[in-house]
ChimeraX commands (.cxc) that place a marker at each C-alpha (Angstrom):
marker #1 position -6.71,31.98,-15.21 radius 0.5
marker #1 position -7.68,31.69,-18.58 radius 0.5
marker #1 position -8.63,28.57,-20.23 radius 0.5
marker #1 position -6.26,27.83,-22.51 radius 0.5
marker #1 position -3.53,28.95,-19.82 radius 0.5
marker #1 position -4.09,25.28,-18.21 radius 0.5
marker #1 position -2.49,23.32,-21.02 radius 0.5
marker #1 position 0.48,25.53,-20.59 radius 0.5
marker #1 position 0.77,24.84,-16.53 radius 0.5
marker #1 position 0.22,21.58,-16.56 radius 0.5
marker #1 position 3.41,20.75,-19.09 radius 0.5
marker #1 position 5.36,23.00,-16.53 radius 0.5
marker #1 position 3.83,20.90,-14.07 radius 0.5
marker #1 position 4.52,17.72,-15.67 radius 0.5
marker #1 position 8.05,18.82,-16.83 radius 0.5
marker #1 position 8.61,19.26,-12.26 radius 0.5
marker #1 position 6.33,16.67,-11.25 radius 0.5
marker #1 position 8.73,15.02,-9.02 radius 0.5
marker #1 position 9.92,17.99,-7.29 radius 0.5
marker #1 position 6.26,18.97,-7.14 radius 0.5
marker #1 position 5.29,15.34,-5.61 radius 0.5
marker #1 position 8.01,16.08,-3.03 radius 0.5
marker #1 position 6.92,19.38,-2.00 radius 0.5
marker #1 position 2.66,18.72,-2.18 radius 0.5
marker #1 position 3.55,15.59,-0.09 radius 0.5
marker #1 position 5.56,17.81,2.51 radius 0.5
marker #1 position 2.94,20.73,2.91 radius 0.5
marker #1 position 0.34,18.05,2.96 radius 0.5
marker #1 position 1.75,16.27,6.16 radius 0.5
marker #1 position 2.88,19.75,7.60 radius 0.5
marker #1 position -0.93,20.86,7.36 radius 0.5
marker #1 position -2.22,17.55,8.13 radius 0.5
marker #1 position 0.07,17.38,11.22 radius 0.5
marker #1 position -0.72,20.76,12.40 radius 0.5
marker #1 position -4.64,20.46,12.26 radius 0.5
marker #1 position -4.27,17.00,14.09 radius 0.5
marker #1 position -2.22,18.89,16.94 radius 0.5
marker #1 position -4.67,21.98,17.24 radius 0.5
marker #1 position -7.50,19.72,17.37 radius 0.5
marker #1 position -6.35,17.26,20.09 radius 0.5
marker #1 position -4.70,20.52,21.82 radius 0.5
marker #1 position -6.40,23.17,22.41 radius 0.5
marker #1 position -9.20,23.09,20.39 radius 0.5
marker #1 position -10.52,19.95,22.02 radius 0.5
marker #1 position -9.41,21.59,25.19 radius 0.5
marker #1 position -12.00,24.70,24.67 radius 0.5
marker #1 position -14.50,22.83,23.09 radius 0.5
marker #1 position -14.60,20.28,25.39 radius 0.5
marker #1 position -15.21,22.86,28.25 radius 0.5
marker #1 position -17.40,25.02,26.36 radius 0.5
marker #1 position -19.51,22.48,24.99 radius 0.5
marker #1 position -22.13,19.50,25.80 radius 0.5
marker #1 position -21.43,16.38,24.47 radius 0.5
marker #1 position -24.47,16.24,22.57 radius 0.5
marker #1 position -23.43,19.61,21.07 radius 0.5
marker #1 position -19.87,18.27,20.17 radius 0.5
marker #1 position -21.54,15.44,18.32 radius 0.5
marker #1 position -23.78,18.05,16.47 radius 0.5
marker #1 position -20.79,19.89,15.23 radius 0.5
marker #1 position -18.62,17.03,14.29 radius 0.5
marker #1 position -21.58,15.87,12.30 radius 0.5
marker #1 position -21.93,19.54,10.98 radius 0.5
marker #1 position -18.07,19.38,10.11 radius 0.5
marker #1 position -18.29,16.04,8.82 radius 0.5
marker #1 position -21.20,16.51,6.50 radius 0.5
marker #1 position -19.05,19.43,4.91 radius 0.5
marker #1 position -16.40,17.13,3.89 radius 0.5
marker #1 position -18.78,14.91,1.98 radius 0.5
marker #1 position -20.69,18.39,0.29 radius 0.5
marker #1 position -16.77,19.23,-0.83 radius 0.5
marker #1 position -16.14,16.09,-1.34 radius 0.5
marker #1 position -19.16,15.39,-3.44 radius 0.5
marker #1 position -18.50,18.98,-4.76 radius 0.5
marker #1 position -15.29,18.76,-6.28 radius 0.5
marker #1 position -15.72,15.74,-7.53 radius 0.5
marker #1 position -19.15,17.19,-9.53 radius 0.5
marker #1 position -16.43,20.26,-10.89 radius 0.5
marker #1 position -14.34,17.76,-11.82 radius 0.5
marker #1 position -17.09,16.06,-13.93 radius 0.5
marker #1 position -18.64,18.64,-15.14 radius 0.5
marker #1 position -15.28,19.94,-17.63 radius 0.5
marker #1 position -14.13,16.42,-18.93 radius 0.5
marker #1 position -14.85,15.93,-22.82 radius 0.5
marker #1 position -12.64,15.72,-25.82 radius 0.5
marker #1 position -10.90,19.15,-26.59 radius 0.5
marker #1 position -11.78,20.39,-23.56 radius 0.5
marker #1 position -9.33,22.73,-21.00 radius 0.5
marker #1 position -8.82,19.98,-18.43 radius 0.5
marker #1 position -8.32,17.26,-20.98 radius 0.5
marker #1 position -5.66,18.96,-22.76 radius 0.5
marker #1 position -4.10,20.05,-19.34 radius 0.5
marker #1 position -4.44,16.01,-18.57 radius 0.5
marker #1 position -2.62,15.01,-21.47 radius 0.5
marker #1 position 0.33,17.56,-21.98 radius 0.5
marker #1 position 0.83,16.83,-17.80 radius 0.5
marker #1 position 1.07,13.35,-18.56 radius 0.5
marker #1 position 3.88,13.73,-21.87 radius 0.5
marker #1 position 5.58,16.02,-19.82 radius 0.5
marker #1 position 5.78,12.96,-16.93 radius 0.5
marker #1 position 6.76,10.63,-19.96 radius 0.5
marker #1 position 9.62,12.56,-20.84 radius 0.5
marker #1 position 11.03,14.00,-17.59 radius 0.5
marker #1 position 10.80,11.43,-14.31 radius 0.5
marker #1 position 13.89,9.44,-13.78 radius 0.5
marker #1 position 13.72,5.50,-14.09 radius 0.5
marker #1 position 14.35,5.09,-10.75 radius 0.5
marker #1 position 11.30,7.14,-9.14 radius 0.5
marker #1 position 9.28,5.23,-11.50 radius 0.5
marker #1 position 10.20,1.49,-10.30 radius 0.5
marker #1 position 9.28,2.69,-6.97 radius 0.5
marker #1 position 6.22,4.43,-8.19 radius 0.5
marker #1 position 5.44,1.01,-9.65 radius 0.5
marker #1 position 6.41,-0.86,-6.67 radius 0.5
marker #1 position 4.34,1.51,-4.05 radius 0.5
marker #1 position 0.92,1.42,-6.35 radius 0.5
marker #1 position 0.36,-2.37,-5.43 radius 0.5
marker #1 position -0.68,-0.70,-1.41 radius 0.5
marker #1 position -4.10,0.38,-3.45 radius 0.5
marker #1 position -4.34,-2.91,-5.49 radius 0.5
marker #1 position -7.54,-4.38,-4.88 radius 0.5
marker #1 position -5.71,-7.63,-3.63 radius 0.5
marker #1 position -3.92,-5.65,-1.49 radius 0.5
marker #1 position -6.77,-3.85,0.32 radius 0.5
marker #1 position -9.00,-7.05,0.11 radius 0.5
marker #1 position -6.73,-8.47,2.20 radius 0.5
marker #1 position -6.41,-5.33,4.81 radius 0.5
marker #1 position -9.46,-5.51,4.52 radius 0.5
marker #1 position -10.14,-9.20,6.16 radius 0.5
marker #1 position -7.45,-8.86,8.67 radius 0.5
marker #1 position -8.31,-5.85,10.11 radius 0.5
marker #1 position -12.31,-6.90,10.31 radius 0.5
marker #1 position -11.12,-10.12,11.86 radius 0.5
marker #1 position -8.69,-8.20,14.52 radius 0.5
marker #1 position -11.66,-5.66,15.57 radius 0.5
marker #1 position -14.17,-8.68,15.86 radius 0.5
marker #1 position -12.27,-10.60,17.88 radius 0.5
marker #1 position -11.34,-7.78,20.30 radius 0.5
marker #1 position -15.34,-7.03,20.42 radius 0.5
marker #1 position -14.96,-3.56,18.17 radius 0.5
marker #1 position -18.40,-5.00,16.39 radius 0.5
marker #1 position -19.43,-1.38,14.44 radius 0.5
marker #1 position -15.88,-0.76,13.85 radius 0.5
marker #1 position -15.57,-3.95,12.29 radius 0.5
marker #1 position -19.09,-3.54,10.36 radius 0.5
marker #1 position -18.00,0.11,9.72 radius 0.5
marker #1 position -14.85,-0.77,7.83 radius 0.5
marker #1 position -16.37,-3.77,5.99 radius 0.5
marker #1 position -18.81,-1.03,4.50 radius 0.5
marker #1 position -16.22,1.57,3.86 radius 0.5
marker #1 position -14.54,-0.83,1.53 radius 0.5
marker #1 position -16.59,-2.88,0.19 radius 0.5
marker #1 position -19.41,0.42,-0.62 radius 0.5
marker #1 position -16.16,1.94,-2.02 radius 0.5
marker #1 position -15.51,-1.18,-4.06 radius 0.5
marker #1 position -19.32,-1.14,-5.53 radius 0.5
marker #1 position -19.56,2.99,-6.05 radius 0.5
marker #1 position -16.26,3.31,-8.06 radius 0.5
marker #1 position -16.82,0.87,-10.81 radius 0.5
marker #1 position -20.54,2.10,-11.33 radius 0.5
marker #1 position -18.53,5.81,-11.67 radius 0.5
marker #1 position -15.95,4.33,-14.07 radius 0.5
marker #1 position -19.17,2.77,-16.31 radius 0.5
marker #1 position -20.74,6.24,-16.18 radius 0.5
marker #1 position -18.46,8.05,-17.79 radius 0.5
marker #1 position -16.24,5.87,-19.46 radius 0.5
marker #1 position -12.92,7.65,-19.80 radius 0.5
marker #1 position -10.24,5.90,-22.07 radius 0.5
marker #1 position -6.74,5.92,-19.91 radius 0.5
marker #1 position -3.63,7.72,-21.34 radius 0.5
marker #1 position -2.24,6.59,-24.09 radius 0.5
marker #1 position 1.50,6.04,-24.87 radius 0.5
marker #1 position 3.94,4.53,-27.03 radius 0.5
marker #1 position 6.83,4.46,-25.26 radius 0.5
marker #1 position 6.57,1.17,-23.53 radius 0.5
marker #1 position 4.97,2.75,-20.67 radius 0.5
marker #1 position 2.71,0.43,-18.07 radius 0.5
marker #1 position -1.02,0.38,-19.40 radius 0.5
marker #1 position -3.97,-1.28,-17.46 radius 0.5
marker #1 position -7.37,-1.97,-19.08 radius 0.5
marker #1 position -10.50,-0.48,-18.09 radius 0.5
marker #1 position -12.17,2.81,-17.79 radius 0.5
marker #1 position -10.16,5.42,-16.39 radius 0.5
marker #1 position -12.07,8.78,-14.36 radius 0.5
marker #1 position -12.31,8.11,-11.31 radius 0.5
marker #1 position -9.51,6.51,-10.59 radius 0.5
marker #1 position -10.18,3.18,-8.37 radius 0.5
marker #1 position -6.68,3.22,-6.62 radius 0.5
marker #1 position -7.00,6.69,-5.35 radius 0.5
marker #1 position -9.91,5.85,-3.99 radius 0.5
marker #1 position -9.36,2.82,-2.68 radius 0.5
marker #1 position -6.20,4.16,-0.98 radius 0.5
marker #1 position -8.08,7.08,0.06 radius 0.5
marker #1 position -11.14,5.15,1.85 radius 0.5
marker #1 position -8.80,2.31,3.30 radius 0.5
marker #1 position -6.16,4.22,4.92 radius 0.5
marker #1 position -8.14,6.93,5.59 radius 0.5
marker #1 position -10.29,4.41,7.48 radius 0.5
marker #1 position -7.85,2.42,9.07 radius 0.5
marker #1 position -6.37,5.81,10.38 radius 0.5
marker #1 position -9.95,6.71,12.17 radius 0.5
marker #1 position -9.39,2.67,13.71 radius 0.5
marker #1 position -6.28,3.12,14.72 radius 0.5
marker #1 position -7.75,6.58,16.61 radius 0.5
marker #1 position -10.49,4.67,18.38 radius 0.5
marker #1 position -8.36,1.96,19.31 radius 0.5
marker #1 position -4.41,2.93,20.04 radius 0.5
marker #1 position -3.05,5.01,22.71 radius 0.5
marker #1 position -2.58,8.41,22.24 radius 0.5
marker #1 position 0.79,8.23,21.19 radius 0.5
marker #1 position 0.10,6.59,18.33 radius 0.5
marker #1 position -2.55,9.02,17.00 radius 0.5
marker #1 position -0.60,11.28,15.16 radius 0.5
marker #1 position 1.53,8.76,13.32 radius 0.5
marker #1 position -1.34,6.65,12.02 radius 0.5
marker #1 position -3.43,10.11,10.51 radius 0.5
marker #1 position 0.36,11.29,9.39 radius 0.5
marker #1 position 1.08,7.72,7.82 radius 0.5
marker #1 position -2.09,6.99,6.29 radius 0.5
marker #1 position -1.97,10.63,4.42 radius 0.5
marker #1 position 0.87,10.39,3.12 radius 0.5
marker #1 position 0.52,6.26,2.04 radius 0.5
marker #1 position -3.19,7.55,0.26 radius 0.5
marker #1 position -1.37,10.12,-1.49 radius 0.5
marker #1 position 1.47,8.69,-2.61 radius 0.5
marker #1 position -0.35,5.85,-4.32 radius 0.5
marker #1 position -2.62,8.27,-5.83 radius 0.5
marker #1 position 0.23,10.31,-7.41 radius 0.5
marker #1 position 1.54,6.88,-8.07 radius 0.5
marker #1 position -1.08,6.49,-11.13 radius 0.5
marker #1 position -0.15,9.70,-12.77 radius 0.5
marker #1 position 3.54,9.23,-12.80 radius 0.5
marker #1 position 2.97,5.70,-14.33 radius 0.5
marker #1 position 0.27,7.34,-16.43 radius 0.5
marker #1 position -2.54,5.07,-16.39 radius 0.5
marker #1 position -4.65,7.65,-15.07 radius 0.5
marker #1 position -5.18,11.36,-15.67 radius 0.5
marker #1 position -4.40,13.85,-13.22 radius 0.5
marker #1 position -8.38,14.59,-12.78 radius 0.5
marker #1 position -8.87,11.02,-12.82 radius 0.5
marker #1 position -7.27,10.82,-9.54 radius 0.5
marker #1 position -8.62,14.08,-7.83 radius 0.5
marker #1 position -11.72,13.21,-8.42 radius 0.5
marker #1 position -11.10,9.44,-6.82 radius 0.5
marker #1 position -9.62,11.32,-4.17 radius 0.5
marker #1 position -12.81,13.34,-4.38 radius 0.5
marker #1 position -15.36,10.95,-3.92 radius 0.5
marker #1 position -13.66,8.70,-1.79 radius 0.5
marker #1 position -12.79,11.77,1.19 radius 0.5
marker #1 position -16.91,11.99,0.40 radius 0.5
marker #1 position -17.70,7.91,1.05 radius 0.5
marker #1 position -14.58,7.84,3.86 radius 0.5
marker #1 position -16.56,11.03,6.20 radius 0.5
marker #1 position -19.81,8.97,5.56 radius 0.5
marker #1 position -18.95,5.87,6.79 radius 0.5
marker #1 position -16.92,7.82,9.58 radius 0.5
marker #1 position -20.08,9.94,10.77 radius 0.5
marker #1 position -22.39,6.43,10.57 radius 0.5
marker #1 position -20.05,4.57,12.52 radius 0.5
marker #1 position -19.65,7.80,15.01 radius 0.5
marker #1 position -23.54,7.93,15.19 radius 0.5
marker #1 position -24.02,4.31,15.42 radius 0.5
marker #1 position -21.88,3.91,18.58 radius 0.5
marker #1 position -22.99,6.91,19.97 radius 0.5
marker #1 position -27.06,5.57,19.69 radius 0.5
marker #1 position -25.82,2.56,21.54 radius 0.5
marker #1 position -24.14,4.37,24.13 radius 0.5
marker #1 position -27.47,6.12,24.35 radius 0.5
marker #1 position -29.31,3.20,24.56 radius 0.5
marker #1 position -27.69,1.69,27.30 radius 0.5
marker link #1:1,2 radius 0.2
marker link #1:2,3 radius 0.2
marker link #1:3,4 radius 0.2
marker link #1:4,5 radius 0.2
marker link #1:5,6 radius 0.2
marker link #1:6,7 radius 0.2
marker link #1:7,8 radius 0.2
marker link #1:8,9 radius 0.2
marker link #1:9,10 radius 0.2
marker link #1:10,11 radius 0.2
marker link #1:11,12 radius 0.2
marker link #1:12,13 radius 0.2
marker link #1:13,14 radius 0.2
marker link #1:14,15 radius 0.2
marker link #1:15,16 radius 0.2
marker link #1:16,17 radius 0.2
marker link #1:17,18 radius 0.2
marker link #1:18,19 radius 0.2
marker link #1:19,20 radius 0.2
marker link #1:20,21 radius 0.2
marker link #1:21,22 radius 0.2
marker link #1:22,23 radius 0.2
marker link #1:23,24 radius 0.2
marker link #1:24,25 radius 0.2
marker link #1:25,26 radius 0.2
marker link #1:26,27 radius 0.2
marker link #1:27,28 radius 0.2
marker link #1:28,29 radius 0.2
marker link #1:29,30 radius 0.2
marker link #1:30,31 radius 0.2
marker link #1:31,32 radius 0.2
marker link #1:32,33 radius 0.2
marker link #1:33,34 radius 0.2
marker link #1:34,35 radius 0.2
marker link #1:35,36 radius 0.2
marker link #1:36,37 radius 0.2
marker link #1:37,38 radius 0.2
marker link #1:38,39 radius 0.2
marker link #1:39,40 radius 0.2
marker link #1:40,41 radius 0.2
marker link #1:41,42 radius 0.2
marker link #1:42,43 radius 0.2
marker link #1:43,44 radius 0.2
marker link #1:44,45 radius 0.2
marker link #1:45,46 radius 0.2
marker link #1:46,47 radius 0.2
marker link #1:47,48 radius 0.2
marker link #1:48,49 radius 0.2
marker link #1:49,50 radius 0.2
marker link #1:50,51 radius 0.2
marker link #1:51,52 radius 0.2
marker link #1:52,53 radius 0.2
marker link #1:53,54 radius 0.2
marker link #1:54,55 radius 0.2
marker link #1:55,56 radius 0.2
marker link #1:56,57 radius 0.2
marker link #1:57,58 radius 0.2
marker link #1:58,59 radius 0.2
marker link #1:59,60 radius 0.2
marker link #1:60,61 radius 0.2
marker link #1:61,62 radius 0.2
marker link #1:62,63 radius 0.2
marker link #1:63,64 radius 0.2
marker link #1:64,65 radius 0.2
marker link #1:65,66 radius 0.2
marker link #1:66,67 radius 0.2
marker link #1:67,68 radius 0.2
marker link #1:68,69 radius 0.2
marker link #1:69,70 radius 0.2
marker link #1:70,71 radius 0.2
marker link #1:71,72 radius 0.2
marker link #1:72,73 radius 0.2
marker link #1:73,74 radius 0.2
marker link #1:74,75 radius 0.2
marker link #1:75,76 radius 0.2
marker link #1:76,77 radius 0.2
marker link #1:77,78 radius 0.2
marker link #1:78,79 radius 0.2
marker link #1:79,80 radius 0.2
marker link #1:80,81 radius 0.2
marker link #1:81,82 radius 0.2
marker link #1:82,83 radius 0.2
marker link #1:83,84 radius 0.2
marker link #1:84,85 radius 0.2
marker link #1:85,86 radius 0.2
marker link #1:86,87 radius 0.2
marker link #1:87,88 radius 0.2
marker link #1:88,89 radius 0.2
marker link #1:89,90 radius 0.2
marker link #1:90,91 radius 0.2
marker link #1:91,92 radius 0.2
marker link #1:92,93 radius 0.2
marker link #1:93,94 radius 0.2
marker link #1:94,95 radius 0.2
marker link #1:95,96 radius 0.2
marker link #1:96,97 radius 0.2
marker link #1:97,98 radius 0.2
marker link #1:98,99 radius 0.2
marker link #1:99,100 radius 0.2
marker link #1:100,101 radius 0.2
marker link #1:101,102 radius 0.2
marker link #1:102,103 radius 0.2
marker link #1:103,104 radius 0.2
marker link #1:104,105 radius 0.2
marker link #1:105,106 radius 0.2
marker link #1:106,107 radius 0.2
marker link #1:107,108 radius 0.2
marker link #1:108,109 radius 0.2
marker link #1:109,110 radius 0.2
marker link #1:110,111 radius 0.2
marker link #1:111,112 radius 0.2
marker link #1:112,113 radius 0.2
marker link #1:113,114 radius 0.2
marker link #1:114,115 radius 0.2
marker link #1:115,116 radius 0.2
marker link #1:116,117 radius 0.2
marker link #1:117,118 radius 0.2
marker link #1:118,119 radius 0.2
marker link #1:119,120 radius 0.2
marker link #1:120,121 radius 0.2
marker link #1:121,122 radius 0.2
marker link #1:122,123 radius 0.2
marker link #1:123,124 radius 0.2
marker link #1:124,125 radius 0.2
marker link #1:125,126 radius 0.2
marker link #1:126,127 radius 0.2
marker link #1:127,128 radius 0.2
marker link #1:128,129 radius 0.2
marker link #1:129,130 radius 0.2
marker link #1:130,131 radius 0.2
marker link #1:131,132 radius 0.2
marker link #1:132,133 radius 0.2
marker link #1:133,134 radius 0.2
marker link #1:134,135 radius 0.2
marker link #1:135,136 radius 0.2
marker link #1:136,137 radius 0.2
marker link #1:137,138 radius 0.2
marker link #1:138,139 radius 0.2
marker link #1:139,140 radius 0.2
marker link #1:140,141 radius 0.2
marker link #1:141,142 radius 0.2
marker link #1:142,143 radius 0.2
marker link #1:143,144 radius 0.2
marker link #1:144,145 radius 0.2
marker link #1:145,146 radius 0.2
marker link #1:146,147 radius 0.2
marker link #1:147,148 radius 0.2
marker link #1:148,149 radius 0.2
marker link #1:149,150 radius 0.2
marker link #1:150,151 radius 0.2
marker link #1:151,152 radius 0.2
marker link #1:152,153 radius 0.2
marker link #1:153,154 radius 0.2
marker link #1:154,155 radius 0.2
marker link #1:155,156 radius 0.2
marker link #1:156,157 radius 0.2
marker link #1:157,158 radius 0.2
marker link #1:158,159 radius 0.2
marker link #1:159,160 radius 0.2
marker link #1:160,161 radius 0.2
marker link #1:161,162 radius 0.2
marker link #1:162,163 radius 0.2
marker link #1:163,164 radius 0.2
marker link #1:164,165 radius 0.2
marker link #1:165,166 radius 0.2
marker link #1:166,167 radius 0.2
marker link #1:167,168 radius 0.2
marker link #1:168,169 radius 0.2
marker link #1:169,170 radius 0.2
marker link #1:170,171 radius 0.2
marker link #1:171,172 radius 0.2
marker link #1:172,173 radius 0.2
marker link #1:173,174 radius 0.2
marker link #1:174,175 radius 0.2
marker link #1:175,176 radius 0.2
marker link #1:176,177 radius 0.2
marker link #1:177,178 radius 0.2
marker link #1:178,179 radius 0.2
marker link #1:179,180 radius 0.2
marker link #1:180,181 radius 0.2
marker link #1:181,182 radius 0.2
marker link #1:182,183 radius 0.2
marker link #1:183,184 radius 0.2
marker link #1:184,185 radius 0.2
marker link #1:185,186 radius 0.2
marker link #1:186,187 radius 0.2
marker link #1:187,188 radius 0.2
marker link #1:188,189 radius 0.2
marker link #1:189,190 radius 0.2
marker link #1:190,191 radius 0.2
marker link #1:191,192 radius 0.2
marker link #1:192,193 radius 0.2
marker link #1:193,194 radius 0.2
marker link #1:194,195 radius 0.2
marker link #1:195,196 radius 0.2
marker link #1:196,197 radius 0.2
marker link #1:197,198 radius 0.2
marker link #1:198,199 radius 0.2
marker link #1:199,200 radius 0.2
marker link #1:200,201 radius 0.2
marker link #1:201,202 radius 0.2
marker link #1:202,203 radius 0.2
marker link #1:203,204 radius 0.2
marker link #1:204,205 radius 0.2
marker link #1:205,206 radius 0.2
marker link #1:206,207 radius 0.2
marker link #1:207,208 radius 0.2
marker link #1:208,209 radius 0.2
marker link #1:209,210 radius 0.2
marker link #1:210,211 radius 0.2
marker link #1:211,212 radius 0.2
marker link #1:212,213 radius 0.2
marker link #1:213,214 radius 0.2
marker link #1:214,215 radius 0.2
marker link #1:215,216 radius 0.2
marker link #1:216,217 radius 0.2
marker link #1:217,218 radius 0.2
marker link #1:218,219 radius 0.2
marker link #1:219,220 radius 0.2
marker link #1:220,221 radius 0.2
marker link #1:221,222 radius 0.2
marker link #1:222,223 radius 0.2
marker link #1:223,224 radius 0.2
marker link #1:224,225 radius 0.2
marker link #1:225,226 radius 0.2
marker link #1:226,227 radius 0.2
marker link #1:227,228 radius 0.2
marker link #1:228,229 radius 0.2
marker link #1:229,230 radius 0.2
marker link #1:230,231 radius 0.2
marker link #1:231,232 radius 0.2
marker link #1:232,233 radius 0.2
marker link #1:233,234 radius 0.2
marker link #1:234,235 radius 0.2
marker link #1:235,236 radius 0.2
marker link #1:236,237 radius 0.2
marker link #1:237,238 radius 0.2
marker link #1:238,239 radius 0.2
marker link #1:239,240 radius 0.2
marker link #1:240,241 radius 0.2
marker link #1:241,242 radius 0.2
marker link #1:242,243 radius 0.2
marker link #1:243,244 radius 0.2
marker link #1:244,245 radius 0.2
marker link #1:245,246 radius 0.2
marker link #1:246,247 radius 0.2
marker link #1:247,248 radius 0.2
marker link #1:248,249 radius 0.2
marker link #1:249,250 radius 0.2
marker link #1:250,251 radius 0.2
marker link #1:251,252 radius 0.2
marker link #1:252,253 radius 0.2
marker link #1:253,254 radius 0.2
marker link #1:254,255 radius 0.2
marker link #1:255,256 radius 0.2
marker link #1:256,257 radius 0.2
marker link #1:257,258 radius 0.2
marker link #1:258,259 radius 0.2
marker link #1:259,260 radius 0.2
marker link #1:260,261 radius 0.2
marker link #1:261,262 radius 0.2
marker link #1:262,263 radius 0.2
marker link #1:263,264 radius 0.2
marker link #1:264,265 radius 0.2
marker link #1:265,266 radius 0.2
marker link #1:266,267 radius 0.2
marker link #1:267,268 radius 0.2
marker link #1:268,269 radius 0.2
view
């Protein structure tokens, strides 16, 4: 598509946003949903009988590690095409008019009630209580594993956000307005690394049963409150793919150390 094509789009985009929020979030859990089925089905099935377990931990690694290159990767595309006057900025800010102009009042109070899941009080707090819960039920890497997903996640996005120091949208219409730097954004990757990390918990820990609910329920929570910062436009679009972005990247990392960790000790003993 050409270049200047994307300013276009992205006021058609923002003009539909919440039908579009509606319908990404749908496909997201349909896709989500069906990949969690095949793999507990029958692709753990076949792999499970075709496989060592050494040689499942290889390729879970394998996969793992190309979550955090795409992760890493998108997040570097991202990067690479911000700058005043640039395709993706103008995109950004005729997405976010079009937002201004177009979203009902309503979807916006609970937009702005359904952001405060990725405040940082919010996740500080998960964050205590669900260390506390897996220490005192003796899940000691879990626990350690989840303190580092958030609080590494807490360090790595403000060092991003100094970087490249990206002024947030600007309106006059009243609008709400936060201070700081914008790209990447820090709630949609604090949404992303916290849920995404209490999902892979909840999957060590719960039943079965519960499986599919907690990876269905923490998707859509992480995206919701990153879609949650466009429509109240204090973040650009890009700003919160690319703290999406990085945090699927830091999320598969801590994932992978925790799955190696407990796997060396299992080893060991």
């Amino acid at each position: 598509m050409p270049a200047d094509a994307w300013p276009a789009l992205a006021s058609w985009s923002g003009a539909h946003a919440l039908a579009l929020f509606w319908a990404l979030l749908g496909t997201l859990l349909l896709l989500v949903g069906l990949a969690a089925w095949f793999w507990q089905g029958p692709v753990q099935r076949r792999a499970q009988a075709s496989f060592s377990q050494p040689t499942l931990l290889l390729l879970n690694v394998v996969a793992g590690f190309a979550i955090v290159v795409a992760g890493a990767a998108g997040f570097a595309e991202i990067a690479e095409h911000l700058g005043p006057g640039s395709s993706l900025s103008q995109a950004d800010e005729a997405f976010s008019a079009q937002i201004g102009r177009h979203t009902p009042a309503g979807a916006l109070q609970a937009f702005a009630v359904l952001t405060h899941l990725g405040d940082v009080r919010t996740l500080a707090a998960l964050g205590v209580a669900v260390a506390l819960a897996l220490w005192w039920h003796g899940q000691r890497t879990l626990a350690l594993g989840w303190v580092l997903a958030l609080a590494g996640n807490a360090v790595l996005n403000p060092m991003l956000k100094r970087i490249f120091e990206r002024v947030r949208p600007l309106h006059e219409d009243g609008g709400l307005s936060e201070a700081g730097w914008s790209f990447p954004s820090g709630h949609a990757s604090g949404a992303t690394v916290a849920y995404g990390m209490l999902a892979y918990v909840m999957l060590r820990t719960l039943p079965r049963a519960w499986h599919l609910p907690a990876v269905l329920a923490a998707t859509a929570v992480a995206f919701t409150v990153a879609c949650s910062r466009v429509f109240l436009r204090v973040h650009f679009v890009s700003d919160v793919a690319a703290g999406v972005a990085s945090g699927m990247a830091w999320l598969m990392v801590c994932i992978l150390s925790v799955a190696l960790s407990q796997r060396w000790a299992s080893a060991r003993r």
